[in-house]
MARVO-316283 format. One record per residue: x, y, z of N, C-alpha, C, O, CB in turn; residue in one letter. Coordinates in steps of 0.001 Angstrom, whole numbers, plus 500000, padded with zeros to 6 digits. Atoms other than C-alpha are relative to their C-alpha. Glycine has a CB too. Example, Ala and Ser with C-alpha at 12.3 -4.5 7.8 and 13.67 -1.06 7.14 Angstrom:
<recs>
500890498810500000512300495500507800500900501200500000501936501181500665499008500027501246a/499180498810499940513670498940507140499230501090500730499739502198500899500414500462498585s/
</recs>
This chain:
<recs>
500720500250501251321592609438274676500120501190499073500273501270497855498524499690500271x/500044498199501021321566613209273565501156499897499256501068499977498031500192501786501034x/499026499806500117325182613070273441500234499407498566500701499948497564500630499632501071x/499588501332501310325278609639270939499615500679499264500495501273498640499352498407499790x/500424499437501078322724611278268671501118501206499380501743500829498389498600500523500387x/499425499132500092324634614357268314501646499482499118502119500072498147499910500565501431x/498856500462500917328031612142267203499446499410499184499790499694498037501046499217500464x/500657500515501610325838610071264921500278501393499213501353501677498687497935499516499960x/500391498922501213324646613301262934501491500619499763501620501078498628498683501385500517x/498546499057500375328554614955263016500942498625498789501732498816497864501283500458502125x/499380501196500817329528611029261596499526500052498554500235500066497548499577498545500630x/500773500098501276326549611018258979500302501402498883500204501498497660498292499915500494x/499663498452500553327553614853258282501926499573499247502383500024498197499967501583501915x/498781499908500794331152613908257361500301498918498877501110498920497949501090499979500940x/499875500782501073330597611084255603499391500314498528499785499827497469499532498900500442x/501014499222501311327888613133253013501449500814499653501826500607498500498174501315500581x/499031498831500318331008615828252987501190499750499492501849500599498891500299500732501046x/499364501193500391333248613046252315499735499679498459500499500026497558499508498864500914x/500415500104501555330987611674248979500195501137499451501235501154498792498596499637499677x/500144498604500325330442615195248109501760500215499559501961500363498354499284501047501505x/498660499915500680334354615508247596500195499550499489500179500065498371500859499969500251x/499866501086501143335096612561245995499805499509499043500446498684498391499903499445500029x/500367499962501368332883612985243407500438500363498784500262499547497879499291500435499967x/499057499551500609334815614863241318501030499115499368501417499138498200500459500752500751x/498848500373500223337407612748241533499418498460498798499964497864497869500907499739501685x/500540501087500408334994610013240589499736500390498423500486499914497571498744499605500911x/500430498808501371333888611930237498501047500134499145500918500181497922499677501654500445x/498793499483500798337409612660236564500329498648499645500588498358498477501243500928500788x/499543501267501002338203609090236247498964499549499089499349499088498014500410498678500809x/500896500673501097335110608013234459500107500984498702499488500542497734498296499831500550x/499691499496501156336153610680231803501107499577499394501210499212498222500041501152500073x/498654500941500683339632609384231527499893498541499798500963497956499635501291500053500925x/499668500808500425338464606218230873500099499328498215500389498248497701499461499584500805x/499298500359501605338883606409227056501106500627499652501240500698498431499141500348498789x/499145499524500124341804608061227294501152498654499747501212497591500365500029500954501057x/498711501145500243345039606028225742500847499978501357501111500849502186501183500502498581x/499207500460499095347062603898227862501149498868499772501125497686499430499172499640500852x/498588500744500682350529602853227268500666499187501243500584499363502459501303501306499321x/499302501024498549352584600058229174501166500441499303501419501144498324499723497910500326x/499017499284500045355727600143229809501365499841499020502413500422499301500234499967501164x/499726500164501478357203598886226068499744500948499430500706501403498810499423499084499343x/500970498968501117355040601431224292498937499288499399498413499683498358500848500619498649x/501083500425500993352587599389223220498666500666500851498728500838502068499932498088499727x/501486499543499547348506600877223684499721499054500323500168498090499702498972500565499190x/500949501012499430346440598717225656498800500477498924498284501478498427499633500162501878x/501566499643501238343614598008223358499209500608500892499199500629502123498914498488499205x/500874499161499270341115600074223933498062498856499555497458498928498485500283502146499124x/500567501487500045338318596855224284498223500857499998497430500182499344500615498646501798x/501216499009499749334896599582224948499927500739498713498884501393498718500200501086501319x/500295499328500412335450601229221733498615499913499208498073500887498685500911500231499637x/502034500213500665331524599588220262499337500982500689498209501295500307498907498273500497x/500853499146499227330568602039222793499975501569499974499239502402500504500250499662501220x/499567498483500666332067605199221279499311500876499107498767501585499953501070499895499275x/500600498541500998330546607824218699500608499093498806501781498849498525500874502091500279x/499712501140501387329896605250215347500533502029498808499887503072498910497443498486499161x/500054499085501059331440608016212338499851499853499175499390500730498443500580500532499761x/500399500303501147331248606122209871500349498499499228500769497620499982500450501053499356x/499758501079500325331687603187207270500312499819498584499372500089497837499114499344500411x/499538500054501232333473602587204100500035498641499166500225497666499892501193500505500116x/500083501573499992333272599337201790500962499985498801500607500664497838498335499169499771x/498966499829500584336664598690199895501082501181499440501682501325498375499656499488499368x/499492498656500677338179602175200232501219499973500159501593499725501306499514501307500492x/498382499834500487341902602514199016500290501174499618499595501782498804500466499181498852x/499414498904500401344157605402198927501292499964499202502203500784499096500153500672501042x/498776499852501192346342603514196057498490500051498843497279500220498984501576498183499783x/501003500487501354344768602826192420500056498463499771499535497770498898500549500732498440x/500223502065499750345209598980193249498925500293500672498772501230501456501305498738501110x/500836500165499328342223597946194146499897499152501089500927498481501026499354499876499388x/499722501503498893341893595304197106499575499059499582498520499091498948499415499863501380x/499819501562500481342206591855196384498411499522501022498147498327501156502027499034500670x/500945500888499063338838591485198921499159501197500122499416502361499816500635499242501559x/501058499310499886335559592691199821499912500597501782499460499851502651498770498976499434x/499979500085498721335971594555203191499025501724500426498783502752499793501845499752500523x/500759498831499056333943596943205955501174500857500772501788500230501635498881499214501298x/499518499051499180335946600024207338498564500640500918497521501095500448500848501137498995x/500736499523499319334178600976210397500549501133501100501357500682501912499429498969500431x/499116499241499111335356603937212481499434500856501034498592501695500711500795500795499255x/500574499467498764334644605182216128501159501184500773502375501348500671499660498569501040x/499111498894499111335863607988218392499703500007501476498536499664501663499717501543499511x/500034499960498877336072608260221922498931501174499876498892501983498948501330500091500704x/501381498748500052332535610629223126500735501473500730500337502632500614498240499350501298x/499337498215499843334983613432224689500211500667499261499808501827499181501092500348500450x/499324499488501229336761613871221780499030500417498706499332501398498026500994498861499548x/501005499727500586333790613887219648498923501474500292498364502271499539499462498818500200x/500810498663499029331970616560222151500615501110499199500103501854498362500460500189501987x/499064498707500243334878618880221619499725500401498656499356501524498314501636499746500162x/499774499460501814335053618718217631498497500442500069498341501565499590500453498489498401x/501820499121500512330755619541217587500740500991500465501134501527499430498033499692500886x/500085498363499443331866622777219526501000500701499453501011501875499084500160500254501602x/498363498817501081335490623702217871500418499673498513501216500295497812501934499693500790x/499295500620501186335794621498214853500861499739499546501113499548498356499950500197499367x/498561500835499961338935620329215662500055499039500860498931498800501303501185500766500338x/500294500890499569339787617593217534501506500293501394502621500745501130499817498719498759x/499155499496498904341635617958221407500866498549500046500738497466499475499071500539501566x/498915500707499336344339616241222897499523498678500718498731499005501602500659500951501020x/500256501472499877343759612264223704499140499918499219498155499676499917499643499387501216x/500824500430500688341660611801220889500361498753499726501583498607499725499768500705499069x/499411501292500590341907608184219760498596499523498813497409499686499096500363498635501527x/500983500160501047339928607066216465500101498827499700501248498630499299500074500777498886x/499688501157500024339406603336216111499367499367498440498204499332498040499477499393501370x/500237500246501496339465602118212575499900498322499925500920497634499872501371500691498974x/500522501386499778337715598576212723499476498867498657498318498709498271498754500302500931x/500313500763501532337789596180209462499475498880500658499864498341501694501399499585498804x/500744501121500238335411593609209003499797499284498908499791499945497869499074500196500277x/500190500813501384334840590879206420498577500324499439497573500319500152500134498277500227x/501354499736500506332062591783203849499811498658499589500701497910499183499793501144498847x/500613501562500575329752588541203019498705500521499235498015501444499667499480498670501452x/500948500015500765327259588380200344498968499213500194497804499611500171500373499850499034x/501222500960499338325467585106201468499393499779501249499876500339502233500248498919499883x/500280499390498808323794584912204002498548499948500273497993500835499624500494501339500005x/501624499566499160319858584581205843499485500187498322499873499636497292499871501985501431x/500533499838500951317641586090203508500618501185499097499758502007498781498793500075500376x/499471499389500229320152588179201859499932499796498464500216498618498251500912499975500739x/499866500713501329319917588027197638500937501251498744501096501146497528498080499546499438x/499432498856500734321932591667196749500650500572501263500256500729502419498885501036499145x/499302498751498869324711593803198331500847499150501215500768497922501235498494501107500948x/499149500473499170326989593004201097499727500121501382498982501061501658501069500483499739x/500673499467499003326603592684204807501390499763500967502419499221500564498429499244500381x/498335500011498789329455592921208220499874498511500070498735498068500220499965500955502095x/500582500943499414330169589298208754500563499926501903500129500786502669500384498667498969x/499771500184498421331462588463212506501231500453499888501549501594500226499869498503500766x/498354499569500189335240588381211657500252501474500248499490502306499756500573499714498409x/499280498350499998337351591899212722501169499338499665501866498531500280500097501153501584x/498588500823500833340037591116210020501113500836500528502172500219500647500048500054498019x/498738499573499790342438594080211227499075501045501340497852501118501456501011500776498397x/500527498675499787342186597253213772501352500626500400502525500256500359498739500123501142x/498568498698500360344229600419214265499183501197500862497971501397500795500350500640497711x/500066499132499493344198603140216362500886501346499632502055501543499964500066499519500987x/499293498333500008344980606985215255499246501205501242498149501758501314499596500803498095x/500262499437499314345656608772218333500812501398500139501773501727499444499927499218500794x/499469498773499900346398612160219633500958500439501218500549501372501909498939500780499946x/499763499714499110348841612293222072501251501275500100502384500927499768500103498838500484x/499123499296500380350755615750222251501538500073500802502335500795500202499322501110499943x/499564500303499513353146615019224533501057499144499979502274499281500108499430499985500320x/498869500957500743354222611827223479500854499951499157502052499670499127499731499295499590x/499263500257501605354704611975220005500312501342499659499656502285500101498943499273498650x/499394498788500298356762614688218467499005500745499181498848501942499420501332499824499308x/500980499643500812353920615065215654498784499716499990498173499253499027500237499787499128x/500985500106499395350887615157218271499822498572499185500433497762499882498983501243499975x/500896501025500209349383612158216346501157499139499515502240499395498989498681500277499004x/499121501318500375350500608340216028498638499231499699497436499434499873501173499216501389x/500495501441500313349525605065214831500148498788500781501168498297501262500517499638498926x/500356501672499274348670601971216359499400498910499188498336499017498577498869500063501211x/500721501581500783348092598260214798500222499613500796501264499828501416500381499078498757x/500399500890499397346752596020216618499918497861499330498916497229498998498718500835500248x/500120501742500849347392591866215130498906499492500430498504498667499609501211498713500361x/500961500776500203344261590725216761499091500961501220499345501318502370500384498250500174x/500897499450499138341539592381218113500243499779501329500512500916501718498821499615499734x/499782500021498787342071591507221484501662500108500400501808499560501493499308498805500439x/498961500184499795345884591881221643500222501432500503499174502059500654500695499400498954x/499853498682500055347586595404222436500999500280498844501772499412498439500423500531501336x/499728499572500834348788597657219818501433500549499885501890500910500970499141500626499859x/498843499862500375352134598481218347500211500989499311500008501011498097500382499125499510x/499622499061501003353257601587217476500833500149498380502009499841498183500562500583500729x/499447499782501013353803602434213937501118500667499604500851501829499912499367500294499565x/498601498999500174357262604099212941499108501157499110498329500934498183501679499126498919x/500093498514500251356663608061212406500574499930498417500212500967497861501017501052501206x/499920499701501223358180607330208562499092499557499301498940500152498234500974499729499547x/500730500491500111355592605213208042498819500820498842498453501952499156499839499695501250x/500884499249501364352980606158204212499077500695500563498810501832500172499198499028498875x/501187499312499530350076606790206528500149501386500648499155502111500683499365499152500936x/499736498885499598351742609745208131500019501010499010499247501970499024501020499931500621x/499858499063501293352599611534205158498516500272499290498043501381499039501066499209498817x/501031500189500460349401610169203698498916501243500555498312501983499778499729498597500306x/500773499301499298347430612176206476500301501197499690499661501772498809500013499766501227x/499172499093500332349598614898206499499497500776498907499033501891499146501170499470499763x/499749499617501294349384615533202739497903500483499715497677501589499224500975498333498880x/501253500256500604344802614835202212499182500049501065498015499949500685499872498762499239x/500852500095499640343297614978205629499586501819500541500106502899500823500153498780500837x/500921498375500333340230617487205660500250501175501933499657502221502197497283499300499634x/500249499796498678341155618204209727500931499637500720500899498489501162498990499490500420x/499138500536498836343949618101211907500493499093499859500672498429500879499564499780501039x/499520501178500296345531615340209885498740498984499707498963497871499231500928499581501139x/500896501444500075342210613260209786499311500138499191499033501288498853499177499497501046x/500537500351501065340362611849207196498317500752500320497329500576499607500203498250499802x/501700499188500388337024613990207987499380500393499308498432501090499669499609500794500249x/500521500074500701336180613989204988498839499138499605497825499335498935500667500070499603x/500884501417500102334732610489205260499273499637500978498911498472501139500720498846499827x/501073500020499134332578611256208022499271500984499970499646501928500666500281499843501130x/500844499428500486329694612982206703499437500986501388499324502201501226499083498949499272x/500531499090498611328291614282210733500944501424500219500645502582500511500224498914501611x/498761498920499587332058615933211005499967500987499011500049502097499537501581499373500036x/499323499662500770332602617317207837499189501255499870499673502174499210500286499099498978x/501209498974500261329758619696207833500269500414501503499313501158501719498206499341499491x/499723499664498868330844620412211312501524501249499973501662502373500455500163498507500754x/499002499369500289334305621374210172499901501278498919500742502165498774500803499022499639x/500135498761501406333156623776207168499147501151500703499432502332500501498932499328498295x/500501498803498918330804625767209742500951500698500924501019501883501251498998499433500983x/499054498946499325333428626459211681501933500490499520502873501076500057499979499309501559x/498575499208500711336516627107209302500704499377500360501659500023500792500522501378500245x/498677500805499460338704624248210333500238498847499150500757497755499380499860499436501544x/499131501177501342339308622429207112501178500259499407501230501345498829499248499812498619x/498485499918500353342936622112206140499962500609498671499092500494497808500820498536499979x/499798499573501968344378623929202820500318498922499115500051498895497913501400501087499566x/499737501215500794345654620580201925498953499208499505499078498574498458500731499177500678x/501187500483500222342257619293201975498989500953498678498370500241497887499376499994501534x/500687499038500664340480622270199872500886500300499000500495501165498217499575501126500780x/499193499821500992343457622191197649499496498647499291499034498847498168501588500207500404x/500388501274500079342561618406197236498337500726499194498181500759497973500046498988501789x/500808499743500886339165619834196429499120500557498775498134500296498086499912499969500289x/499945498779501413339506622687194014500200498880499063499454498712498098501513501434499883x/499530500500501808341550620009191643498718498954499912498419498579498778502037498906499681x/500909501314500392338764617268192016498565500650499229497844499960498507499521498982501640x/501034499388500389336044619973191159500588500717498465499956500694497409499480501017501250x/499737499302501503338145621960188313500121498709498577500790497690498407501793500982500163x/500289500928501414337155620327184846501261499721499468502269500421499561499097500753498755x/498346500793500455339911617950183175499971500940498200499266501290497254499874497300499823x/499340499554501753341877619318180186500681499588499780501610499219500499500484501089499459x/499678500955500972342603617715176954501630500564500221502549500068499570499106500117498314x/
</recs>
């Protein structure tokens, strides 16, 4: 009887020493699970959890031509919560970042609704700008997605939005300008682009005749 007890407790002892290791490992995957994931085409597996991400923000018909849009729409945009962590502490943004840019149809009618616009159900487009340094020659790519539930298709690297970024965003290529939490995040710690602060000198210096 002595004996049994004695292998119980060495069984119950390796199996605690056992969890106790594995945790880690457990840990490590539940962090990589917003991390991008490519098959073996190149296309991103949608990333289907991003409602559950770090909301940044929301825009309602914003265009970076002087055409205006032919429609009334919701830009909604989320970040994975690692990637978010990192930028509060460095104000830049690390390696697998992925930023999910989520359009919705704006509706006016509606319940007791009689002014202003509201999300309706529809997700008319989405898009993923991610960070992978590795992959892509110019750390960050594009992803469109045709239907919310489908997986995403890389954008060609000549592509307007690259340049676009490139040329106006306040951060590491990204539009942090248009997320009010970040942007005040990025100016505390000195990590706003010259392209961006060049962008804002001319919008602040007075127009001449």
């Amino acid at each position: 009887m002595h004996r049994s007890l004695v292998f119980a407790g060495v069984v119950c002892l390796v199996a605690v020493s056992a969890a106790i290791l594995l945790r880690p490992a457990k840990i490590a995957r539940a962090a990589s699970a917003n991390a991008p994931i490519y098959l073996a085409n190149g296309e991103m597996v949608n990333p289907t959890n991003y409602r559950e991400w770090i909301y940044l923000s929301s825009g309602v018909d914003m265009s970076y031509s002087e055409k205006p849009a032919n429609m009334t729409m919701f830009d909604n945009v989320f970040v994975n919560p690692e990637a978010y962590r990192s930028f509060q502490a460095t104000g830049t943004w690390p390696d697998k970042t992925m930023m999910v840019l989520e359009v919705r149809e704006a509706r006016d009618k509606g319940s007791i609704n009689q002014h202003g616009h509201f999300q309706g159900l529809d997700v008319m487009g989405l898009e993923v700008h991610v960070k992978d340094e590795k992959r892509f020659p110019g750390k960050w790519a594009f992803f469109d997605f045709d239907k919310p539930t489908s997986n995403g298709t890389l954008i060609p690297s000549g592509a307007s939005c690259y340049t676009c970024h490139a040329a106006h965003g306040a951060v590491d290529t990204t539009f942090a300008q248009f997320y009010p939490t970040l942007l005040r995040v990025a100016k505390d710690k000195g990590t706003l682009s010259a392209e961006f602060l060049k962008d804002e000198a001319a919008h602040a210096a007075p127009a001449t005749k």
